[in-house]
C-alpha positions in Angstrom: 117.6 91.6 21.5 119.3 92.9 18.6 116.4 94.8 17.2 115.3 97.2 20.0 116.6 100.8 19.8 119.9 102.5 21.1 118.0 104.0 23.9 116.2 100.8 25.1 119.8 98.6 24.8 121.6 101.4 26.6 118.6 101.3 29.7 119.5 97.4 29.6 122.6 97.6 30.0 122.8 100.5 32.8 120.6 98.6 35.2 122.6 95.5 34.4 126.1 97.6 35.1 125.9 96.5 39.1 125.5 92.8 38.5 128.0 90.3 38.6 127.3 88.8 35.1 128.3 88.9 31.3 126.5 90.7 28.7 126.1 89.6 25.5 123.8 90.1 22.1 122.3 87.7 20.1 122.7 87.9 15.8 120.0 90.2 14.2 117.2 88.5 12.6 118.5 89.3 8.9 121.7 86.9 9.9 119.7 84.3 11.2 117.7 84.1 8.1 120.4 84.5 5.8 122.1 82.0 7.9 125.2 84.3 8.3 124.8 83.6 11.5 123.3 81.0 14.0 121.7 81.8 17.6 124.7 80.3 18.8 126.8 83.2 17.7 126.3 86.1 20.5 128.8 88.3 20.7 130.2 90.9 23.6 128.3 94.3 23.7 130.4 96.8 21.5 130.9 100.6 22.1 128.7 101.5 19.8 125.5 100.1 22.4 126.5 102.6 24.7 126.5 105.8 22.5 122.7 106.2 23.8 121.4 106.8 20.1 121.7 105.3 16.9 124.5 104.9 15.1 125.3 107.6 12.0 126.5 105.5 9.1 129.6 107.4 7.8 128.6 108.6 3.7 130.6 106.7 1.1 130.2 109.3 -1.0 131.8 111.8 1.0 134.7 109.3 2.6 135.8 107.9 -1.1 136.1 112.2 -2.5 139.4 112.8 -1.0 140.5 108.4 -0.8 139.5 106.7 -3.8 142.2 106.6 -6.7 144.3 109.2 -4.4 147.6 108.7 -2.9 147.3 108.6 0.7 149.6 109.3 3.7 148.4 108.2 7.2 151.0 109.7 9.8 150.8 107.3 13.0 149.3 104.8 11.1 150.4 102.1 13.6 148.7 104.5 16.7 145.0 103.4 18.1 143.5 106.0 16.1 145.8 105.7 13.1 145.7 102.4 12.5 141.6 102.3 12.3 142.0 105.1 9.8 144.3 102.8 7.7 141.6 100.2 7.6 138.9 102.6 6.8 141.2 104.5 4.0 142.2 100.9 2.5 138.3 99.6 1.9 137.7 103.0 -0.5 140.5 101.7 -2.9 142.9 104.3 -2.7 145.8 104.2 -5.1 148.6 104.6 -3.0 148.5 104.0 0.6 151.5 105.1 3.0 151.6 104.2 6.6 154.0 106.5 8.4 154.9 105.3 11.6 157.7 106.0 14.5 157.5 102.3 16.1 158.8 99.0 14.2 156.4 96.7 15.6 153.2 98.9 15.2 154.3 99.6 11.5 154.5 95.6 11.3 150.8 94.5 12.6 149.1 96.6 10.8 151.0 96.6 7.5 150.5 92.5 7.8 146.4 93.5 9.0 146.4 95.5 6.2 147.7 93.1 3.5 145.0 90.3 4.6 142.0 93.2 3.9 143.8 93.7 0.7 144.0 90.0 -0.2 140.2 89.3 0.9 138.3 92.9 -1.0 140.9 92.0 -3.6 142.1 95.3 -3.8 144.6 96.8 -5.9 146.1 99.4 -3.9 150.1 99.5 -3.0 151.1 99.9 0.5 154.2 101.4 1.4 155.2 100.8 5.4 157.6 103.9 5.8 159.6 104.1 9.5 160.1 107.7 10.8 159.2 110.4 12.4 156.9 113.8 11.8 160.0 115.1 13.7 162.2 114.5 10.3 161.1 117.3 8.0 163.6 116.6 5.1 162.2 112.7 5.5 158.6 114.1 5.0 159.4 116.5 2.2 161.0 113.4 0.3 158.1 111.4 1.0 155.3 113.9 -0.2 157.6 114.6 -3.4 158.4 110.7 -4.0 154.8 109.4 -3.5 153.2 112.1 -5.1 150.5 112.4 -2.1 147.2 113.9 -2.1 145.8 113.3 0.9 147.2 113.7 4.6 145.6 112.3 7.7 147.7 113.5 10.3 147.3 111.0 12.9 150.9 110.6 14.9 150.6 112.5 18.4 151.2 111.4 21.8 148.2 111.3 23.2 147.9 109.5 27.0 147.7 112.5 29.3 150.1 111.1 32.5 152.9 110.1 30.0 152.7 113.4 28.1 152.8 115.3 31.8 156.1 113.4 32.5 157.5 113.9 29.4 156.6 117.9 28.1 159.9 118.4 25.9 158.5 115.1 24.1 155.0 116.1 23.7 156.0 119.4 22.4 158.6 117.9 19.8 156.3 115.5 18.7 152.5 117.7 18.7 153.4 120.6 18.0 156.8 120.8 16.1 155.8 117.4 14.3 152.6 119.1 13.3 154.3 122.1 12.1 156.5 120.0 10.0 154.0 117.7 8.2 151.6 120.9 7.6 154.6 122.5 5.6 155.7 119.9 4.2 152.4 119.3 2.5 152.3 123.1 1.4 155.7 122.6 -0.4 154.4 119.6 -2.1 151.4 121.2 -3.2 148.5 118.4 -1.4 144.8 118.4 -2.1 143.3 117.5 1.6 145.0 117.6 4.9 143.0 116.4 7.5 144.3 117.1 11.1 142.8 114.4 13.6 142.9 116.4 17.0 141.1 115.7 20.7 138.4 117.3 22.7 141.0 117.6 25.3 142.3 120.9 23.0 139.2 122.5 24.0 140.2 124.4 27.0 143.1 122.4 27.8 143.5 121.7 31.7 146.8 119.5 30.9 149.7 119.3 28.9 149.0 117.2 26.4 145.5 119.2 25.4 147.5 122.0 25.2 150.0 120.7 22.5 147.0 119.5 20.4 145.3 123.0 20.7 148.6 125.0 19.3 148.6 121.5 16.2 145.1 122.9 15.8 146.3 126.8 15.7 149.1 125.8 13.4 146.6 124.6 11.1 144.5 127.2 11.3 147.2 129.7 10.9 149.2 128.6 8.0 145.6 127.0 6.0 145.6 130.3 3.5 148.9 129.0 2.3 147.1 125.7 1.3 145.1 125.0 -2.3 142.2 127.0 -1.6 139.7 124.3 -3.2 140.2 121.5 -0.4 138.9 121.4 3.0 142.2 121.6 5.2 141.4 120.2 8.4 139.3 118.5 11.0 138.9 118.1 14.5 138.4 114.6 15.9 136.9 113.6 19.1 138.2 109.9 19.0 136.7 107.2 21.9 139.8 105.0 22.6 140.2 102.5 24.7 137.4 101.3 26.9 137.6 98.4 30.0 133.8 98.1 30.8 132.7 96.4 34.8 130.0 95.0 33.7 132.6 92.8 31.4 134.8 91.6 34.4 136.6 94.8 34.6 137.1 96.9 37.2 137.0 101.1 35.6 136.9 102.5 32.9 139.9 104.4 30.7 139.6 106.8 28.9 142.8 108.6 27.4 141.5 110.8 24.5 
């Protein structure tokens, strides 16, 4: 029933949480008669049937100010969170887009994910897969300079609370130094946008790693007067990661951030 309201689906699918069966949609009724789709084509239930309203459709307008014909740099661009920003950033046809990312094989999927969106919207923007860390200022300077970037979405962050817990010294390298490191380098270079992606765990932090994202977030905060006063600097993101549903054959839920 693809055509019933957020709040009805949701109602659905609560009373159907304790049964032992598989949920699944059918195509709207546009896709049938279009023929984009056929009845046979149901499909799992995504996240977005459980937000309990309906969905806000994110303003073009707004997204492509700070993208579109801009040189962009995504820090953890090869993360959960970072990667789904990289596809976002890459439909609004930025010039430049840089994926900066710690770990080989994440910087590999999604530069190749990446270069197949490119290829089907037929886009002209260059990617440029960089490896390091927001731990290397000198690396960052050179890449703000080299690239001439514009925009920063500052993405990389450990982010699973037990492995943060276990490893403090790492969390706090990587948070809040990295953080520190990416924010000035941007100053030196002079940068339009810098847009902070942070966690509702930094409200009120009650672990580690909410704590390293609340001092990122004070960092910002403290050294935004040095930034180009015209811009919006930064932004706090409550991100819905990874999600392992009962009612699809699973047996809890996670939810790391």
């Amino acid at each position: 029933m693809p055509s019933i309201s957020q709040s009805i689906k949701q109602s659905i699918i609560s009373k159907l949480d304790t049964l032992p069966v598989t949920v699944l949609t059918l195509p709207s009724m546009p896709e049938l008669i279009s023929g984009e789709k056929h009845y046979s084509d149901v499909k799992e239930i995504e996240i977005e049937d459980l937000l309990g309203r309906e969905i806000i459709p994110p303003r073009v307008d707004l997204m492509s100010k700070n993208i579109t014909a801009k040189n962009i740099l995504i820090s953890g661009a090869g993360g959960s969170i970072g990667s789904e920003l990289c596809r976002q950033v890459l439909k609004q046809s930025p010039t430049k887009l840089i994926l900066f990312e710690l770990s080989e094989f994440n910087l590999y999927q999604i530069e190749k994910e990446l270069a197949e969106i490119k290829k089907q919207l037929n886009l002209n923007t260059i990617i440029y897969p960089i490896l390091g860390s927001v731990q290397d200022k000198n690396l960052l300077d050179e890449i703000m300079v080299t690239f001439s970037i514009q925009t920063v979405y500052h993405a990389a962050a450990y982010k699973h609370v037990p492995l943060v817990e276990y490893n403090v010294i790492e969390g706090v390298k990587n948070n809040i130094i990295g953080t520190l490191n990416i924010v000035t380098a941007a100053i030196d270079a002079d940068i339009e946008t810098f847009v902070l992606i942070s966690t509702d765990k930094a409200v009120r932090p009650t672990n580690i790693m909410g704590a390293t994202k609340r001092l990122a977030e004070m960092i910002l905060q403290a050294l935004s007067a040095q930034l180009n006063q015209k811009k919006n600097y930064y932004k706090y993101g409550q991100i819905w990661k990874r999600f392992r549903f009962k009612w699809l054959g699973c047996s809890f839920v996670q939810t790391t951030d």
